[in-house]
C-alpha positions in Angstrom: -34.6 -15.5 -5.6 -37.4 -18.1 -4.1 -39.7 -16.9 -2.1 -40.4 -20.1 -1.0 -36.7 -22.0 -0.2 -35.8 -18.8 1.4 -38.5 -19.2 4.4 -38.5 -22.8 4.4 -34.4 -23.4 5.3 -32.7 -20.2 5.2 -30.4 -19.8 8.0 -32.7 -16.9 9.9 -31.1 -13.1 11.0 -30.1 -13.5 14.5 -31.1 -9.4 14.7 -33.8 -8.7 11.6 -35.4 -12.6 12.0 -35.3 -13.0 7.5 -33.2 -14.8 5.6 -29.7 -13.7 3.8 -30.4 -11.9 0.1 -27.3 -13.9 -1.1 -28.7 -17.4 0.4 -30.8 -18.6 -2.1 -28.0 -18.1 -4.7 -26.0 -20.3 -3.0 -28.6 -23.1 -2.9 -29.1 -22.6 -6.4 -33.1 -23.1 -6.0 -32.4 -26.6 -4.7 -35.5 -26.6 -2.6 -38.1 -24.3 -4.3 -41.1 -26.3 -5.5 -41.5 -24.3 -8.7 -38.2 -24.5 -9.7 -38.0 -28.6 -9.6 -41.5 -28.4 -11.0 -40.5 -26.2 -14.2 -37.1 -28.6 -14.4 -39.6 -31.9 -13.7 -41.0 -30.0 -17.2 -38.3 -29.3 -19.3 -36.8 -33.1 -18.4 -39.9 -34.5 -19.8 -40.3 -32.1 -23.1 -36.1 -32.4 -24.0 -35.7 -35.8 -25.4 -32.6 -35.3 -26.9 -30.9 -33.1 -24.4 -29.4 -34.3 -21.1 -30.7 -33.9 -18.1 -27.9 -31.4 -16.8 -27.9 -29.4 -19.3 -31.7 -28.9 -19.4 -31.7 -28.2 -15.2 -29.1 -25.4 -15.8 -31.2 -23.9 -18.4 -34.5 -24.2 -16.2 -32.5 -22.8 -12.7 -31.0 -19.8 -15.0 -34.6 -18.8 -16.2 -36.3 -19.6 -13.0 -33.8 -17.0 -11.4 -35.1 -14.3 -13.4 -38.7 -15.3 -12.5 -38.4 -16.1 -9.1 -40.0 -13.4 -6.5 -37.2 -11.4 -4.7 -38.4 -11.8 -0.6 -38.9 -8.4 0.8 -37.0 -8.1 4.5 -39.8 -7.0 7.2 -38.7 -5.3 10.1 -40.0 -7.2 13.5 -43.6 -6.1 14.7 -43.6 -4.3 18.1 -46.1 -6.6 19.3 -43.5 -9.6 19.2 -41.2 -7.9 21.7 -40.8 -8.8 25.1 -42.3 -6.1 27.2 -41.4 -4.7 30.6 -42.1 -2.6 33.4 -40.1 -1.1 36.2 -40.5 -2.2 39.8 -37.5 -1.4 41.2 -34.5 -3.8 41.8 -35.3 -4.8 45.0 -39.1 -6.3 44.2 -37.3 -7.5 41.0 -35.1 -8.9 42.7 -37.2 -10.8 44.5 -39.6 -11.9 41.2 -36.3 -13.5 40.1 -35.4 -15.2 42.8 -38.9 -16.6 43.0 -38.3 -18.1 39.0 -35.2 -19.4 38.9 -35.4 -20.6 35.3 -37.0 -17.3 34.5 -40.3 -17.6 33.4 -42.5 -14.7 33.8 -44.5 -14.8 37.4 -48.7 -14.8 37.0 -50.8 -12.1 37.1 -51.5 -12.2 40.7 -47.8 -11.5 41.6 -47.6 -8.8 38.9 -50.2 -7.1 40.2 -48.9 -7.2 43.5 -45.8 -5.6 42.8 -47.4 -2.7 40.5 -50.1 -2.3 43.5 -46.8 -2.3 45.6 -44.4 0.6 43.2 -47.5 2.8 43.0 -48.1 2.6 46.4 -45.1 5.1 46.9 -42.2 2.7 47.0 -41.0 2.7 43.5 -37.4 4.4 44.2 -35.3 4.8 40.8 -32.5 2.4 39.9 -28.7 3.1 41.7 -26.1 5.1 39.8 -23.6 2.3 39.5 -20.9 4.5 38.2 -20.7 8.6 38.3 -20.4 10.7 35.1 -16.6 11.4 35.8 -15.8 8.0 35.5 -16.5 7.4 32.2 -15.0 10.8 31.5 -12.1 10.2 33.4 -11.8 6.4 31.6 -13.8 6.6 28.5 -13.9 10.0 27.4 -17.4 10.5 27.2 -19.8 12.8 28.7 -23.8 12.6 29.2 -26.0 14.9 27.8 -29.5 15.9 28.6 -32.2 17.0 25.8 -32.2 17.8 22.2 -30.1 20.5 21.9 -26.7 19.3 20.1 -28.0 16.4 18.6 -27.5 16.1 14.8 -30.3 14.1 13.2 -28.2 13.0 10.3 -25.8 11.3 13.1 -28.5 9.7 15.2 -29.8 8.1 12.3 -26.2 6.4 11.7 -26.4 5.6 15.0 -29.7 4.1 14.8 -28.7 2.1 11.3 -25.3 1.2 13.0 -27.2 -0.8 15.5 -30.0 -2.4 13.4 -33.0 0.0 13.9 -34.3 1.6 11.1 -33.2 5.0 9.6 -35.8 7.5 10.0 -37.2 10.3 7.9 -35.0 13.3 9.2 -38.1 15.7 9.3 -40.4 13.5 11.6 -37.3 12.7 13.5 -36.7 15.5 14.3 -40.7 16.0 15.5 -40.3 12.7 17.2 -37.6 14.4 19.5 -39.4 17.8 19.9 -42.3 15.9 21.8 -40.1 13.2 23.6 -40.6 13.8 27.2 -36.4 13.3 28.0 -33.7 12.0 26.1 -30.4 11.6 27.6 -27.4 10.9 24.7 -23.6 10.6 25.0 -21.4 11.9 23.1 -17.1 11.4 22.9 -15.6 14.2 24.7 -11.9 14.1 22.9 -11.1 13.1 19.7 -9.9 9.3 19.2 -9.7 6.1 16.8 -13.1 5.5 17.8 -15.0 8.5 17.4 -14.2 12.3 16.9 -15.0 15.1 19.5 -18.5 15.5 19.8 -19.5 12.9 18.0 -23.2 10.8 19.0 -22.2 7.4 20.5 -25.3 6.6 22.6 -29.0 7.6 23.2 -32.2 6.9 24.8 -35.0 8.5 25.5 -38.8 8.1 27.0 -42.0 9.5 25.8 -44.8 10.6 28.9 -47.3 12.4 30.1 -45.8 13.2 32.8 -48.1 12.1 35.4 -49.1 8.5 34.9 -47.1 6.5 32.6 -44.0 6.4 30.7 -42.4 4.3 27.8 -38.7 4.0 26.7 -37.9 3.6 23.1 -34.7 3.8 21.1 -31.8 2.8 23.4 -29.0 2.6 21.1 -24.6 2.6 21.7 -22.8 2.5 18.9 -21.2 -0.8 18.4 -17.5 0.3 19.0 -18.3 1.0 22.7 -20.7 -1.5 23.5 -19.9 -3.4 26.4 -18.7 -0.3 28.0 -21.4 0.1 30.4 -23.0 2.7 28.7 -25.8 0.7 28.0 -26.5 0.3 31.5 -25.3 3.9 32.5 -28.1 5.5 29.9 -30.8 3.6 31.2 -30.2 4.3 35.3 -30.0 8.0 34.4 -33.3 7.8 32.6 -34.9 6.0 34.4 -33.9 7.5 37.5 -35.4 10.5 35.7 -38.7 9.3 35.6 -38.9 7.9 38.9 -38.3 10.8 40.8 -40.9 12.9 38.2 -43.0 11.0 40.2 -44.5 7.9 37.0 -45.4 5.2 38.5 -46.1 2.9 35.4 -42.4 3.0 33.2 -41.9 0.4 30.2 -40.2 -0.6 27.2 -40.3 -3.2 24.8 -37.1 -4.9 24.4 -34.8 -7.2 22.0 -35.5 -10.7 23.3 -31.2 -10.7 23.6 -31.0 -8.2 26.0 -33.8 -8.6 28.0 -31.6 -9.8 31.2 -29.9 -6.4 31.1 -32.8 -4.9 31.4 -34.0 -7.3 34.7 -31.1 -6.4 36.2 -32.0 -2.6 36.1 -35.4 -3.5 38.3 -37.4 -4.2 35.2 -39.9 -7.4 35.0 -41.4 -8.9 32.2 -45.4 -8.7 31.7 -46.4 -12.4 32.9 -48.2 -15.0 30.6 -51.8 -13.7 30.2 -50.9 -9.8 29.7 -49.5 -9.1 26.1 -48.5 -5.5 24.7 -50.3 -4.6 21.5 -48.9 -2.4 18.8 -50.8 -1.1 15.7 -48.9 -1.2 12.7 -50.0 -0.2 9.3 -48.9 -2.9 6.5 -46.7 -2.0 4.0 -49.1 -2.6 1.3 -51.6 -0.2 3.3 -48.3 2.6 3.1 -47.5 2.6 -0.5 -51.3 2.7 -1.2 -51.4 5.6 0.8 -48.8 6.8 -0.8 -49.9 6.3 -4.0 -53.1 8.4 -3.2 -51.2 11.4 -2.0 -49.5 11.4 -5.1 
């Protein structure tokens, strides 16, 4: 497949941002440059062939030779990121940007001089644990303890993140400050007893600052609430632990859930910056271990 025809047209991932493995199959390397080139080539060498037949030849072998396009998973840095203020000052920010673009620094800093002044209060349970226990069949769980890793990374893959190595997974939750999970409490076409349908949790230090990471509900009981219902409870959590400074980096799509929880985006001017090693820079390292 074309490296090139893929990036220039391909219809683009609404989740992963790449294009489709099948896609440039389909265009039949209509647009790569160094296909038409190498068929420009044969057109002008076969003299006694017809042009058809040559620019089947030419597409067939330029198949072979054309550079497969590796799918990158979206750098942390390109995420919206957010912080919690509460839903009443958030509130407010949103009513003060009606077509929602982020408020300047000034107003940001405002409100964070504002939560950490001793008015940050944690988000409203909207519904109670028995309800979705009562309606759902699913129960809430606090910490580590029952979750399988093989399962959370099903989860995970189910949803579009990407699978984990079980080992530093399993680190990765032994020095998570809380994670809260749910899990189905009966048996049903959807998921058997016990089994991991949701998760979140936050990594801290306890005292200053907080960051959520890997909110994740299976797809077959998404728009359930529990979405919603995982991130009041941790956040709510962290609030009353006393952090002033909570945020996450979020999927662009679901940013307005978020807002609605009492978190704002970071305004023009302040950008969250992740570190990511290349993937060149990982099989070299790799490679040197070995």
């Amino acid at each position: 497949m074309c490296v090139e025809s893929s990036r220039s047209s391909a219809p683009r991932s609404l989740l992963h941002g790449f294009a489709p493995v099948d896609w440039h199959v389909q265009t039949q390397h209509a647009r790569c440059s160094r296909c038409l080139a190498s068929a420009s080539t044969w057109r002008a060498q076969g003299a006694g062939r017809r042009p058809t037949a040559m620019l089947a030849t030419t597409l067939r072998e330029r198949q072979s030779a054309c550079p497969v396009p590796q799918a990158v998973p979206p750098s942390l840095a390109s995420k919206p990121r957010l912080s919690y203020v509460g839903q009443a000052v958030a509130g407010a920010a949103s009513a003060g940007a009606g077509d929602g673009i982020s408020p300047d620094k000034t107003t940001y800093g405002s409100r964070l001089e504002e939560a950490t002044g001793g008015v940050l209060r944690p988000p409203p349970i909207s519904r109670p644990d028995s309800e979705f226990e009562t309606k759902l069949g699913v129960q809430f769980v606090e910490g580590r303890e029952g979750i399988l890793i093989t399962e959370l990374n099903e989860l995970f893959e189910k949803v579009g993140f990407p699978r984990r190595d079980p080992d530093r997974l399993r680190v990765a939750l032994e020095n998570t400050y809380h994670i809260i999970w749910v899990r189905a409490a009966k048996q049903s076409r959807l998921a058997r007893q016990g089994q991991l349908i949701g998760f979140a949790r936050a990594t801290s230090d306890g005292v200053l600052s907080a960051t959520v990471w890997d909110v994740a509900v299976n797809p077959a009981w998404q728009r359930s609430g529990l979405g919603r219902a995982l991130m009041e409870r941790l956040t709510k959590k962290l609030v009353e632990d006393g952090i002033p400074t909570i945020t996450l980096y979020a999927e662009p799509q679901v940013v307005s859930l978020y807002e609605k929880l009492g978190y704002v985006r970071d305004p023009d001017g302040i950008r969250g910056m992740a570190f990511q090693r290349r993937k060149k820079d990982k099989t070299g390292l790799l490679a040197r271990a070995a």
